[in-house]
C-alpha positions in Angstrom: 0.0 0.0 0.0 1.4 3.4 -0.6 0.6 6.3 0.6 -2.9 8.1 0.8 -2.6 11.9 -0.5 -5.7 14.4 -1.3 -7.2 14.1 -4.0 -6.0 17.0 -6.0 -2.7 15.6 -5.6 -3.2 12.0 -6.6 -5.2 13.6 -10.4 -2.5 15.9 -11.2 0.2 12.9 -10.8 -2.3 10.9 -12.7 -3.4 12.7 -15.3 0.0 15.2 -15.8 3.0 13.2 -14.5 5.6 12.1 -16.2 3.8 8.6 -16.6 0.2 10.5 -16.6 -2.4 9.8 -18.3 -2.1 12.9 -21.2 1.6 13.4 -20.8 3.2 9.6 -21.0 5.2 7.9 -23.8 3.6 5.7 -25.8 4.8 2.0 -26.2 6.1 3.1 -29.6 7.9 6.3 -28.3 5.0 8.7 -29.4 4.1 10.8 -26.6 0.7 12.5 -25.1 -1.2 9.2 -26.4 -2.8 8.1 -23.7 -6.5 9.6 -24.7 -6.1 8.3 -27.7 -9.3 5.7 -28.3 -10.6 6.6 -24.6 -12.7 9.5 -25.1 -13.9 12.4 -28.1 -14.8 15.9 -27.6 -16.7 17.7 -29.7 -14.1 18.6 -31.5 -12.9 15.1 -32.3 -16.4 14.1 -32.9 -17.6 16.1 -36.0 -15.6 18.8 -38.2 -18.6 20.4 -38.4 -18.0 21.6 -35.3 -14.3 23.7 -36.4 -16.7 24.9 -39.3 -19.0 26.0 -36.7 -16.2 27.9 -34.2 -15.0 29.5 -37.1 -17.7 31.1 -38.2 -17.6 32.5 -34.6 -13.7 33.3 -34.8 -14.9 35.1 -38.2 -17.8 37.1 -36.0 -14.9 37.8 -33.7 -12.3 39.3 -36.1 -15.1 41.4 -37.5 -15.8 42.9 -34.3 -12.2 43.6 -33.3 -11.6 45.2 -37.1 -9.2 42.5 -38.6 -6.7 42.6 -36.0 -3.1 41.4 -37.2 -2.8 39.1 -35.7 -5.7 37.7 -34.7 -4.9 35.3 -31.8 -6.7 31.6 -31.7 -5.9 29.8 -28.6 -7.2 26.4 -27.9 -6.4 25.5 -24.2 -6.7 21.5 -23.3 -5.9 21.4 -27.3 -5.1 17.4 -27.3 -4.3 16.7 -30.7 -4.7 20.0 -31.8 -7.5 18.2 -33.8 -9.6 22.0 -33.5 -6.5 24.2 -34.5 -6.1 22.4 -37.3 -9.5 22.1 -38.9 -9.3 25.9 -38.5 -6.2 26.4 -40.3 -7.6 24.0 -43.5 -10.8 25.9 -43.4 -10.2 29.7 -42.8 -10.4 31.8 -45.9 -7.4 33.6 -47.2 -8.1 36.9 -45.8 -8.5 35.5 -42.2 -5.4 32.1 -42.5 -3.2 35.3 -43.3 -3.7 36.9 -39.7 -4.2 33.9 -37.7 -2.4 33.3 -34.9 -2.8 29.6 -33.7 -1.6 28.8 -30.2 -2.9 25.5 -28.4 -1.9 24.5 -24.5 -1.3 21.2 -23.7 1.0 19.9 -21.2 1.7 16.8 -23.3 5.0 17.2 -25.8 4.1 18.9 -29.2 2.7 16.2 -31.8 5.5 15.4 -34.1 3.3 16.2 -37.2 2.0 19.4 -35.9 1.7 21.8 -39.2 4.2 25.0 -38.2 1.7 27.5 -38.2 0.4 26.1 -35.0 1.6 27.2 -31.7 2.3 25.0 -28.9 2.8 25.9 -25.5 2.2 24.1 -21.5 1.1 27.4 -20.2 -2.0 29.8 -20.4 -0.3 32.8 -22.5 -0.1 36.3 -20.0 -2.5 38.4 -19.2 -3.7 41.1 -21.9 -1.7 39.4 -24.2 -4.3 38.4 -26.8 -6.3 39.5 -29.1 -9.0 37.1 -30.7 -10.7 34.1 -29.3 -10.2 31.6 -26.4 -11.6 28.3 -26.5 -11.5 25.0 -23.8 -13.3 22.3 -24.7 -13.6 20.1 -21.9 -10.6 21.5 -20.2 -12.1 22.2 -16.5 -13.5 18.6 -15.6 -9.5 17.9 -15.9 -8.1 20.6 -14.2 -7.2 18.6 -10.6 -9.3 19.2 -7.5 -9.7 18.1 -4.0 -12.6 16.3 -3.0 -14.2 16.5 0.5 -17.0 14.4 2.5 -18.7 15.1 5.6 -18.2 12.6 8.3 -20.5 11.2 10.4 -19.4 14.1 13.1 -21.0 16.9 10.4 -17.9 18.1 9.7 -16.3 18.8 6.0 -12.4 16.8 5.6 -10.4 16.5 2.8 -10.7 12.8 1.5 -7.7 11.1 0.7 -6.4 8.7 -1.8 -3.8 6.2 -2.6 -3.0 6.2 -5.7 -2.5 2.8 -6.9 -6.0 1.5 -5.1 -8.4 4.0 -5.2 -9.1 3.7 -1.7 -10.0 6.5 0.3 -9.6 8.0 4.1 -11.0 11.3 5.7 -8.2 13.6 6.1 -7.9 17.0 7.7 -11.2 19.4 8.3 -11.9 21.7 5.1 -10.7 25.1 5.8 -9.7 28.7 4.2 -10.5 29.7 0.9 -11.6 25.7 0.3 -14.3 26.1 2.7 -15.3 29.6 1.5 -15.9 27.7 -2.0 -18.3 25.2 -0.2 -20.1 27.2 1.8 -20.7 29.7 -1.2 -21.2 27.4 -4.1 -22.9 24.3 -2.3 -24.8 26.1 0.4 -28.0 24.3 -1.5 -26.9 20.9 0.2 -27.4 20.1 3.7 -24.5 18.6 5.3 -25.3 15.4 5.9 -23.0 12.4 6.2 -21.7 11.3 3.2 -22.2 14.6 1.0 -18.9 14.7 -1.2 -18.0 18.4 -2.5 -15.8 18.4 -5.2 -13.7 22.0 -4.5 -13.6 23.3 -7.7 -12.0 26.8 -6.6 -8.9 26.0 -8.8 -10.9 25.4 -12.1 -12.6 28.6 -10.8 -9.0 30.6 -10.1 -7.5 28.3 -14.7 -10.8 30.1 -15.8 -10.1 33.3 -14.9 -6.6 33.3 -16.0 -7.7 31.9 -19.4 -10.1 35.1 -20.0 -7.4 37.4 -18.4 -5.0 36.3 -21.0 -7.4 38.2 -23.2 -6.7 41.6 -24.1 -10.1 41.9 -26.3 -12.2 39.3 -27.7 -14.0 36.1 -26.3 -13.2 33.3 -24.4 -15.4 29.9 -24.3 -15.4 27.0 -22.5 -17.4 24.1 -23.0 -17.7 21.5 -20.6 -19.9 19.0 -18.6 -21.5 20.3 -15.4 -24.1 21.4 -12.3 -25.5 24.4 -11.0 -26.4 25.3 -7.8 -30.4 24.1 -8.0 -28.8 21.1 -8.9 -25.4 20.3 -7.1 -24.3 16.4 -7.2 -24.5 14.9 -3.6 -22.4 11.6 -4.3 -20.0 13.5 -6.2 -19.1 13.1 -9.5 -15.1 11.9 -9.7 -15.4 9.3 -12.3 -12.4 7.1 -14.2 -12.9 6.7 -18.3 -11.4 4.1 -19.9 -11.6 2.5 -23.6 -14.7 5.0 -24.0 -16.4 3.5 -21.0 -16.3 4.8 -17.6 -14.4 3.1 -15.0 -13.5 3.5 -11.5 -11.3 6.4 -10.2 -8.4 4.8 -9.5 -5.9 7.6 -10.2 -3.1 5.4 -11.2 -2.2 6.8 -14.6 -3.8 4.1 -16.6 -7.1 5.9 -17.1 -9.0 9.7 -17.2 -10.0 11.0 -14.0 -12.6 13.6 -14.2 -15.2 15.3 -12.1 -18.1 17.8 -13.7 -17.9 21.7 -13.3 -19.4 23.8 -11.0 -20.5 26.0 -14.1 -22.0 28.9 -12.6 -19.2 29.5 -9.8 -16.8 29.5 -13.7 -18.9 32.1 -15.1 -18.9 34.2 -12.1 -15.0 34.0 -12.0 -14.5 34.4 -15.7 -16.7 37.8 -15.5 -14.4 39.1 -12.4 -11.5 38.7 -14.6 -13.1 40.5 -17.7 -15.1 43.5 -15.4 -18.1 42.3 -17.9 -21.1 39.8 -17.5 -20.9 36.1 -18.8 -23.5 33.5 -19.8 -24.2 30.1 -19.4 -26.2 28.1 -22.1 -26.0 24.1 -23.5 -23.9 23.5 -26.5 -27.6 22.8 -28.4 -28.7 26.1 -27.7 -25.3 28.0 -28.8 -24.7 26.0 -31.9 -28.4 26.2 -32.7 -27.4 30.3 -32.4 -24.8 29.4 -34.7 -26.6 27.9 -37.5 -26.2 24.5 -36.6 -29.2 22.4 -37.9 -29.8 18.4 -37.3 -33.2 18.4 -39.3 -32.7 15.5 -41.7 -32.8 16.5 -45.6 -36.3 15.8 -47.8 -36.4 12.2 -48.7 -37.5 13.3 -52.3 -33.8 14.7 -52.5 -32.5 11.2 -52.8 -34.5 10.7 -56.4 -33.4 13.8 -57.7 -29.5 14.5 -56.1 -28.5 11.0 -54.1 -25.1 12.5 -54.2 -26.4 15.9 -52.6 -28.9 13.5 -50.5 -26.1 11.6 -48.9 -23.8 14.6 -48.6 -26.7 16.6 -46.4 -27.6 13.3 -44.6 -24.2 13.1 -43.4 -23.9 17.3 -41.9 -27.1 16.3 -40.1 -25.9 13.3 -38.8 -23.0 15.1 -37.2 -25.2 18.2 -36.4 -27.5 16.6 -34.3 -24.6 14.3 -32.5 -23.1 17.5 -31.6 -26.5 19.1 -30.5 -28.3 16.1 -29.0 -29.3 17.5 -25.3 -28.5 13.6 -24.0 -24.7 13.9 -25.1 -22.6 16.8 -26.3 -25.6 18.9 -26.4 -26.5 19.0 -23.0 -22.3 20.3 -22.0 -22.6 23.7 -20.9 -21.0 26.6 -22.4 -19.6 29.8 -20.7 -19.1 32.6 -23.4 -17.2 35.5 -21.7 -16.7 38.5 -23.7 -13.7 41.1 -22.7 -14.3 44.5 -24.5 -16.3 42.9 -27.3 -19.4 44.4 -28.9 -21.8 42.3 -28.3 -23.8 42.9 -31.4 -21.1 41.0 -33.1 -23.0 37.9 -31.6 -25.7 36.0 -32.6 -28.6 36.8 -30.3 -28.0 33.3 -27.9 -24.4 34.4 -27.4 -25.2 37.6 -25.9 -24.6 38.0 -22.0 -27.1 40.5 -20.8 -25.8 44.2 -20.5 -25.7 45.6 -16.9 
């Protein structure tokens, strides 16, 4: 047995150490692979959905007035699988200006095209201009987890790593506890509530939108608010596309759902400006996004055009179905951005 540490510990070993889950060599010597086959974002699931964010990174550049350049960063980036669908697809007049920076903490794909940035850290404050984008990015960013005891009170929950097997630790305290109280007071603390302390995804948002200079940031993720708070917790394994158990070992995901609202409050502290919180159907509905199937009577007079639609609303509604990728949350954070340059269910209310 080794030894039990919290659990924010035990995820960012698992998940970002040297033989993590994102950042370990593969048997062949290829490194970052360990996702690979496991899991798919949106952005592995459809390129509809690059054709989609471009058409917001083109609302975007319009707004700013064709900056040069006009900064795309993808933060959690993978692959780069988003970056570059973006680079294939962007017109002339927009590829020119394009700035393409993804974050990862896994080594550089060795055929990543050259006019893609690659970096481990969230780029300095006020130092972009353009669009920021995490797809699910928070629900990996480590946390601590905490239970309450059959005593009432809140303690840390431990981990060893290799088991998965789990030990009250310490009482919560300081700025942990201020998160709970604030962001869970909806749950009674009974014995057996888990709180996933999500203050340092709150603390990674906030320095993703104050990277910004002007422009938009987005994250889209799976989540709760506070009507609906999770009282088992939701720290979960995912393995081979299925989930598993949490045993933060390396060989697996570990991942736990975002407090989305507590996000978008700290995202709008960093801008000085409102957020908003909608699903991924509703945003790339705003977006054009469309899953209606095509007239049958299309396949007598065009099958090629028939097939060819039938396939863009396949993927659409994948990526808009409200039981799947649909339902994820998105937080759109504008920082000195006209919102008229948004389509109407993008647009954070005005104070």
């Amino acid at each position: 047995m080794g030894e039990a540490v919290p659990w924010r510990t035990a995820m960012a070993d698992a998940l970002y150490g040297p033989a993590g889950f994102f950042t370990r060599a593969a048997p062949g010597g290829e490194q970052g692979t360990g996702p690979t086959g496991h899991f798919r974002t949106s952005a592995h699931a459809s390129p509809l959905f690059a054709t989609v964010m471009l058409r917001l990174v083109a609302a975007v550049d319009e707004a700013l007035g064709r900056p040069d350049p006009l900064d795309v960063v993808d933060i959690g980036a993978g692959g780069g699988h988003l970056l570059r669908r973006l680079a294939v697809l962007a017109p002339a007049y927009l590829a020119r200006r394009l700035r393409l920076s993804a974050v990862e903490l896994a080594p550089a794909p060795a055929d990543l095209p050259a006019e893609i940035g690659w970096s481990p850290a969230i780029p300095v404050p006020g130092s972009l201009c353009g669009l920021v984008i995490a797809t699910e990015w928070l629900d990996n960013v480590p946390l601590d987890v905490a239970e309450v005891g059959e005593d009432g009170v809140l303690r840390y929950v431990l981990v060893e790593p290799l088991t998965g097997d789990e030990t009250p630790g310490e009482p919560v305290t300081g700025e942990d506890a201020e998160w709970a109280d604030r962001w869970f007071s909806s749950v009674a603390r009974e014995p057996g509530v888990r709180i996933e302390l999500g203050g340092q995804r709150d603390r990674s948002w906030a320095a993703a939108v104050a990277a910004l200079d002007l422009g938009l940031a987005i994250t889209v993720d799976y989540g709760h608010m506070g009507d609906a708070r999770p009282v088992a917790g939701t720290l979960t394994g995912f393995y081979a596309g299925r989930s598993a158990s949490a045993v933060p070992d390396g060989s697996r995901d570990i991942t736990a759902h975002v407090a989305i609202d507590a996000v978008c409050v700290a995202g709008a502290n960093a801008a000085g400006e409102p957020g908003l919180v909608t699903t991924q159907r509703d945003a790339l509905t705003a977006l054009g996004v469309d899953g209606s199937r095509p007239p049958v009577d299309l396949a007598n007079r065009d099958p090629a055009a028939y097939v060819g639609a039938l396939s863009a609303a396949t993927q659409a509604a994948e990526l808009i179905d409200a039981g799947g990728l649909g339902g994820h949350y998105w937080v759109v954070q504008p920082v000195g951005l006209p919102l008229e340059a948004l389509p109407v269910g993008l647009r954070p209310a005005s104070d």
